[in-house]
C-alpha positions as CSV (number, residue, x, y, z in Angstrom):
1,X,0.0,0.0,0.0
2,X,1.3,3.1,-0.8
3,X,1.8,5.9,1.8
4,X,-0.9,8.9,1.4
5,X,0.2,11.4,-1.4
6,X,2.6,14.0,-1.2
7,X,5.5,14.7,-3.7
8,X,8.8,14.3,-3.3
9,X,9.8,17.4,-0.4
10,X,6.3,18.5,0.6
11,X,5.7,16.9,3.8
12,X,6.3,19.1,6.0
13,X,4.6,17.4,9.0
14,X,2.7,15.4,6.9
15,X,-0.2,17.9,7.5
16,X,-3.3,15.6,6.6
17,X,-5.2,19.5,6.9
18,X,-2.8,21.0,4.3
19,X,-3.3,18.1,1.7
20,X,-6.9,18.5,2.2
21,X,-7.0,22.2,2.0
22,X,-5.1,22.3,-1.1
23,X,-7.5,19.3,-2.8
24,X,-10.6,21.7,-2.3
25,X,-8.7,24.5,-3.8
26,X,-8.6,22.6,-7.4
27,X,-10.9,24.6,-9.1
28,X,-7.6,25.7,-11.2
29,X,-7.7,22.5,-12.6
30,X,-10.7,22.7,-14.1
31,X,-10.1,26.0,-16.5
32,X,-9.3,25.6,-20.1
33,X,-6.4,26.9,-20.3
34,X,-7.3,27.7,-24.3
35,X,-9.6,29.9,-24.0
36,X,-8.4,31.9,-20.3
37,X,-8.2,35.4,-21.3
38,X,-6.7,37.9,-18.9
39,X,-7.1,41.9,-20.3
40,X,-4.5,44.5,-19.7
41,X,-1.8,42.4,-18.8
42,X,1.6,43.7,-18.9
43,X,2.9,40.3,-20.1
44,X,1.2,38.3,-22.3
45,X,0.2,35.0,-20.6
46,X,0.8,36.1,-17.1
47,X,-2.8,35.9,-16.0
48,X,-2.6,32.0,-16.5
49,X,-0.1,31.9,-14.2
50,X,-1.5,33.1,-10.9
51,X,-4.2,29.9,-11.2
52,X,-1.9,27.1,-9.9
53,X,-1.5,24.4,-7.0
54,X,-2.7,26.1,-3.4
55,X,0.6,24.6,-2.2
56,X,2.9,26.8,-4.8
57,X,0.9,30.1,-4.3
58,X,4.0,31.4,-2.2
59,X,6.2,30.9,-5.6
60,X,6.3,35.1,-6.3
61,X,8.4,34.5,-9.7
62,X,4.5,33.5,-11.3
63,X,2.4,37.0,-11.0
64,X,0.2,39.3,-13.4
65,X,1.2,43.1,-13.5
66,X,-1.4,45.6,-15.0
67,X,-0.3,47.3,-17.9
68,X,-1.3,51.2,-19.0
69,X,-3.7,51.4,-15.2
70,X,-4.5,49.4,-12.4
71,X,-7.4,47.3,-13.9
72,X,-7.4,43.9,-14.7
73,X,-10.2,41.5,-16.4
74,X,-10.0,37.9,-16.1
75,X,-12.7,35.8,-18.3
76,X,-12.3,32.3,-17.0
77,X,-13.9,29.7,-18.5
78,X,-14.6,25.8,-17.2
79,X,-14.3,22.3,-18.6
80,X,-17.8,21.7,-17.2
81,X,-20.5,23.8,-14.3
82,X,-18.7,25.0,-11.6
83,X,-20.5,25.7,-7.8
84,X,-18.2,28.2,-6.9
85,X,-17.5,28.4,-2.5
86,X,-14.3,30.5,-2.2
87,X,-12.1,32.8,-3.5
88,X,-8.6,33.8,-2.3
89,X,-6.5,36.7,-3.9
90,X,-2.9,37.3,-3.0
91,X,-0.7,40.5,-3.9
92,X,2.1,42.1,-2.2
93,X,1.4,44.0,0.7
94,X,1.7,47.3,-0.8
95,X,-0.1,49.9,-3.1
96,X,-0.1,47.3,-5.8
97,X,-2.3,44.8,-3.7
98,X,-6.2,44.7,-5.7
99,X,-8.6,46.8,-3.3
100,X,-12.3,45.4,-4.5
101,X,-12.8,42.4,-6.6
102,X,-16.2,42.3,-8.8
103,X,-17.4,38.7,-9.8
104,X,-19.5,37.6,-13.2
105,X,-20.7,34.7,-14.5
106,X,-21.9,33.1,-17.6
107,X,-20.9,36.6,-19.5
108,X,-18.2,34.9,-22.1
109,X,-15.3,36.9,-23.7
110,X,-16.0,40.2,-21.1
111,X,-14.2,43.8,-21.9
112,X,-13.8,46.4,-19.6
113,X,-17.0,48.1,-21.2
114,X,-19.0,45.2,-20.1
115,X,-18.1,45.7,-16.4
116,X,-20.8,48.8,-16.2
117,X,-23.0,45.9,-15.5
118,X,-24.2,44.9,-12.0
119,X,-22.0,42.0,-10.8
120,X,-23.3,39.3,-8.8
121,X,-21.0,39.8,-6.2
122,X,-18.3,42.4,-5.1
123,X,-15.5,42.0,-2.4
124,X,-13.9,45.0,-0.7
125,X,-10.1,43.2,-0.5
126,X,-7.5,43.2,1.9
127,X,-3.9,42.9,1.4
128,X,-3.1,39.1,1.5
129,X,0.8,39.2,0.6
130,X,0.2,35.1,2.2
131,X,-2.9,33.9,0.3
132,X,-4.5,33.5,3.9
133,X,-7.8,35.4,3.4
134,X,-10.7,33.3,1.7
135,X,-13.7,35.4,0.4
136,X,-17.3,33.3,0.5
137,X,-19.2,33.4,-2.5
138,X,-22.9,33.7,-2.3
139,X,-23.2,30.1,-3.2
140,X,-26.7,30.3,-5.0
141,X,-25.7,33.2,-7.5
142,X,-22.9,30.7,-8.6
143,X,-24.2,27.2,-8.0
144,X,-24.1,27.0,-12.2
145,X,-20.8,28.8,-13.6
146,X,-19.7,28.0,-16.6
147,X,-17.5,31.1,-17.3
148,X,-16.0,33.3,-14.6
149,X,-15.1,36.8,-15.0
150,X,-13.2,38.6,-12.4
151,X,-12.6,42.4,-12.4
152,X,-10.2,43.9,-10.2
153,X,-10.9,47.6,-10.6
154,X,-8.8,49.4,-8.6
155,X,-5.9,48.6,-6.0
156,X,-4.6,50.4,-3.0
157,X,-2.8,53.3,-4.9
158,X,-0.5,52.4,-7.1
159,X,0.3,53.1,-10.7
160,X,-0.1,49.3,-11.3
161,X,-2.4,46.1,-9.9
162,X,-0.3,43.3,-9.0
163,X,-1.6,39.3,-8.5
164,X,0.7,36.1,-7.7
165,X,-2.2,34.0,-7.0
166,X,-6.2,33.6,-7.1
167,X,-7.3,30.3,-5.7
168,X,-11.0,29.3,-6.6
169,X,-12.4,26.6,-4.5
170,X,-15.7,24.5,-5.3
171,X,-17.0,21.9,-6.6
172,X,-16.9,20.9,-10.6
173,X,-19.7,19.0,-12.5
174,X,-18.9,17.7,-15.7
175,X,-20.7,19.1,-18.4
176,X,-23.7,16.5,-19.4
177,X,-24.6,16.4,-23.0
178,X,-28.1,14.4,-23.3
179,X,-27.1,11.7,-26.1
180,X,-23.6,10.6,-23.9
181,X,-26.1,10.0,-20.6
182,X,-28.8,8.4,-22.2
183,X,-26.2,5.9,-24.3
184,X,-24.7,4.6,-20.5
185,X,-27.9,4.3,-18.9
186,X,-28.9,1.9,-21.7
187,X,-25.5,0.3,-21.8
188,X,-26.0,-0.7,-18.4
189,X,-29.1,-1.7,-17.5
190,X,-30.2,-3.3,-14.3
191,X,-31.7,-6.5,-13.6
192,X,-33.9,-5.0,-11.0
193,X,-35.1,-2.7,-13.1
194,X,-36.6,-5.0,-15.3
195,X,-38.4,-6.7,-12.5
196,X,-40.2,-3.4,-11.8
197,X,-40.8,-3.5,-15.4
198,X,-42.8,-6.6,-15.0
199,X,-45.3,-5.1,-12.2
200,X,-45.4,-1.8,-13.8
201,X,-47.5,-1.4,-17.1
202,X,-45.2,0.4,-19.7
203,X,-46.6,3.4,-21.2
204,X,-45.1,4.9,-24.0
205,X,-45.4,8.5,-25.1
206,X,-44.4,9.3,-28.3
207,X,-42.4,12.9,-27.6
């Protein structure tokens, strides 16, 4: 049997609480990549970075600068429905740090004009220079997200916003299409079902 997971130098005390903290935080795994857009970045690709293993959010070579002001605009979209719990947003703790964080969902391929809309949720941030703050979602208003966009309008005075990580933590549905379910259920069918069968008179409609 193989000892419980960690890689090779993470075990620190073998912190059962740490492996499970990090699991929940997985969301990041669930973003395609493809299609993750991140507006006004200073360096192209950058945004991607700061979604990555809870365990590496300390590494502060990976981060996102702003480029001409201090917004940034992430549109982030999922492999499948996301029920989105937690977010967590670490900066340097300075002017750079985001100040408010505005969350959307379902809007794909977001601009800055698009932000004049009503979010469903907005944070007023602290500085987290540890990734130690976790903000609570209003779980109903994103119980279905398919596509997340974050807005980080403004920071805490700078000239430019600064990010090294965002941690998203939920829980991730694979995205059903009808003909895939319908194929399994048939594919495996189960002997007591067609017991019922027998006691229950079949009525067909045609749809």
């Amino acid at each position: 049997a193989m000892a419980h997971g960690h890689g090779p130098g993470r075990c620190r005390c073998c912190g059962e609480e740490a492996a499970e903290r990090g699991a929940a935080w997985g969301l990041y795994l669930r973003i395609d990549r493809q299609r993750l857009q991140c507006l006004n970045e200073r360096r192209e690709g950058s945004g991607a970075t700061v979604f990555r293993p809870w365990e590496e959010r300390g590494d502060r070579s990976q981060f996102v600068e702003s480029d001409d002001d201090e917004e940034l605009l992430f549109n982030i979209p999922f492999t499948g429905s996301v029920k989105l719990k937690g977010v967590i947003v670490m900066g340097e703790d300075d002017g750079t740090h985001p100040a408010e964080m505005r969350l959307f969902r379902n809007i794909p391929h977001m601009s800055f004009d698009d932000t004049a809309k009503e979010p469903e949720q907005t944070f007023s941030l602290s500085r987290d220079p540890l990734g130690e703050l976790e903000y609570p979602t209003k779980i109903a208003r994103f119980s279905n997200v398919y596509h997340l966009s974050m807005h980080f309008p403004k920071n805490f005075g700078a000239e430019t916003t600064k990010i090294f990580y965002i941690g998203l933590k939920g829980e991730w549905t694979e995205a059903h299409r009808h003909e895939v379910t319908i194929c399994n259920y048939e594919a495996s069918a189960n002997p007591a079902d067609h017991k019922l069968e027998q006691i229950t008179p079949q009525t067909h409609f045609i749809s």
